[in-house]
C-alpha positions as CSV (number, residue, x, y, z in Angstrom):
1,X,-21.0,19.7,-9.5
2,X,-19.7,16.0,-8.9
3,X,-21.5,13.0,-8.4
4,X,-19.2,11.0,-6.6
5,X,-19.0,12.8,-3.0
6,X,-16.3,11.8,-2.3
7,X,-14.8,14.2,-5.1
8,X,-16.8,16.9,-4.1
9,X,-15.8,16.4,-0.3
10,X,-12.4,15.9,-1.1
11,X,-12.3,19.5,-3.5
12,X,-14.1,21.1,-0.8
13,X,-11.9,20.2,2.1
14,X,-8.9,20.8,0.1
15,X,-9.3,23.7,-2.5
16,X,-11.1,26.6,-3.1
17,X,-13.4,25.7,-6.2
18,X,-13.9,28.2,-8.9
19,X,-15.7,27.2,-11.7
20,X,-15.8,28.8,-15.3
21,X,-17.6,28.0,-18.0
22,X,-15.8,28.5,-21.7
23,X,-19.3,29.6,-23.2
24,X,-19.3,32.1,-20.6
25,X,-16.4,33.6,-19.6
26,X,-13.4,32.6,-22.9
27,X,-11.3,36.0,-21.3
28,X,-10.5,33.3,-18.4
29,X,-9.8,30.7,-20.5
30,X,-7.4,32.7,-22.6
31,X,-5.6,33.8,-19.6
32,X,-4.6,30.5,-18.1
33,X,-4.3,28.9,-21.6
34,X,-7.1,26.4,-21.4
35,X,-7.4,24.2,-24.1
36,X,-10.1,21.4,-23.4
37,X,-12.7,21.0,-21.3
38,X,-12.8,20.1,-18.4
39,X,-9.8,21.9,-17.4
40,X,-8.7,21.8,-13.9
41,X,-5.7,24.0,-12.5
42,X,-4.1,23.8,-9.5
43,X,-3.2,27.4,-8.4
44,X,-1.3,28.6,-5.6
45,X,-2.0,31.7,-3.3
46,X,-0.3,33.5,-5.2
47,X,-1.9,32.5,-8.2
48,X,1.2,30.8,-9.7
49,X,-0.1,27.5,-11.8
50,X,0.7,24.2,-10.2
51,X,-0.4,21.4,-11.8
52,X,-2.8,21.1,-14.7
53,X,-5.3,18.1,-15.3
54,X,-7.4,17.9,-19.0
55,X,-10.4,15.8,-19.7
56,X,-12.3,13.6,-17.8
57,X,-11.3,11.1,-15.9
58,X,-13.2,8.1,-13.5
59,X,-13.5,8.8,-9.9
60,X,-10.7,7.1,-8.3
61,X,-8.0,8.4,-11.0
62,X,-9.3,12.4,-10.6
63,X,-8.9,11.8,-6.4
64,X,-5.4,10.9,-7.4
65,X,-4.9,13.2,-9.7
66,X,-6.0,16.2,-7.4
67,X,-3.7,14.5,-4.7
68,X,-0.5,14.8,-7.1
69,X,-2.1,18.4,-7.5
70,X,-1.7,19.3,-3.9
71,X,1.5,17.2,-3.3
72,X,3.1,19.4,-6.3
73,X,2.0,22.5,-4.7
74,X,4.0,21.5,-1.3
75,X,6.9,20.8,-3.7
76,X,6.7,23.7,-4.7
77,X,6.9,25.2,-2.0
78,X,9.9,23.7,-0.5
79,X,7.8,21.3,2.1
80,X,9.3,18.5,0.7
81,X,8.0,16.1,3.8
82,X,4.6,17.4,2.8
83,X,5.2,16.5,-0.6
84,X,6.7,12.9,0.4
85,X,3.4,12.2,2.3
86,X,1.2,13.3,-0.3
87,X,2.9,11.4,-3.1
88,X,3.5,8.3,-0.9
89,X,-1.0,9.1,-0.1
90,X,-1.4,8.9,-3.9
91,X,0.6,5.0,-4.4
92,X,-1.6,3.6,-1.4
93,X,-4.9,5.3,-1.5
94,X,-5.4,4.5,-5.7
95,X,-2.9,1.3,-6.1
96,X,-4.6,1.1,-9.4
97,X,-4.3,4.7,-11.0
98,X,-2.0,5.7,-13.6
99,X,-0.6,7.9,-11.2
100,X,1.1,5.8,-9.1
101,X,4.7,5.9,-11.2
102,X,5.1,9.2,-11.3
103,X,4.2,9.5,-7.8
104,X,6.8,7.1,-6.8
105,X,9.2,8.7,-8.7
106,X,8.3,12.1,-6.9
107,X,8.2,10.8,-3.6
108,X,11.7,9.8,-4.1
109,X,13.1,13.1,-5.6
110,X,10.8,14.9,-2.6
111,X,12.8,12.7,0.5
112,X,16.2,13.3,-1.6
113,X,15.2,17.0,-1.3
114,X,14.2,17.2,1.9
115,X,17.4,14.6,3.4
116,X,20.2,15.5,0.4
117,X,20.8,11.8,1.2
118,X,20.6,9.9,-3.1
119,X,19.5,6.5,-0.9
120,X,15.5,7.4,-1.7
121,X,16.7,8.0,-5.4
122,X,18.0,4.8,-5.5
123,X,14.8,2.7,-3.6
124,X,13.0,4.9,-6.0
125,X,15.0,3.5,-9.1
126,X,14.9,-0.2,-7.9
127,X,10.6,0.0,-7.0
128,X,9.7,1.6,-10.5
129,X,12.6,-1.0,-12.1
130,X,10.1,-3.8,-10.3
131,X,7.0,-2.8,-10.1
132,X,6.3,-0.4,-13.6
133,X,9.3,-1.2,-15.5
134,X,7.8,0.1,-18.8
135,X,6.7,3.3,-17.6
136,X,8.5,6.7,-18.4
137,X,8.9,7.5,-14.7
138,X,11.2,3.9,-14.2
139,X,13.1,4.9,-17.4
140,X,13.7,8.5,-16.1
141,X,15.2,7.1,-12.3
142,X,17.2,4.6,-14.3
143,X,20.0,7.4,-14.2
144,X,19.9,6.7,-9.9
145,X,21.1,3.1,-9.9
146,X,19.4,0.7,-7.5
């Protein structure tokens, strides 16, 4: 189903992969609200949406994406630590990904949440103030100082 293994492996080690085709089956794309394809939704156990991801993207931006996918769901879930890790994964495993600002800024909101201490708010300010300044994600931690 993907030709880069390294997605496949990752998907498999980490999700339980269902796949629906629109052509085939529209009832299940009317019932989580797909839109485009490919569509690719992040449920929990519960089956409580996530994170969503639409269209197609290169190899190394999809493994991040599906990593902010599965550091969401620990948010989530209140495993803030979890969530820290997996964001902090995303900025050091795909330096180059669009990802990586909104991961920062998440990683910082996850420690806040986990510590109640608005230091991590603040490194998380001052790194996305240096290293993305025009992104939405430094623009949204402006409000923490740093």
């Amino acid at each position: 189903m993907y030709p880069d293994e390294r997605v496949a492996q990752f998907i498999n080690q980490n999700f339980v992969p269902i796949k629906i085709h629109i052509k085939e089956n529209k009832e299940a794309f009317g019932r989580f609200g797909a839109q485009w394809t490919p569509t690719l939704i992040v449920l929990d156990q519960e089956g409580k949406e996530r994170y969503r991801l639409e269209g197609f993207l290169p190899s190394e931006d999809f493994l991040a994406q599906l990593e902010m996918g599965l550091a969401r769901s620990a948010f989530e879930r209140g495993e803030f630590q979890e969530a820290e890790r997996r964001y902090r994964d995303v900025a050091k495993k795909y330096p180059k990904s669009e990802a990586v600002p909104e991961a920062l800024y998440w990683a910082g909101v996850s420690k806040y949440k986990a510590t109640n201490d608005p230091a991590p708010l603040q490194e998380a300010a001052r790194n996305l103030k240096a290293q993305y300044p025009e992104s939405s994600w430094a623009k949204k931690a402006s409000v923490w100082g740093g």
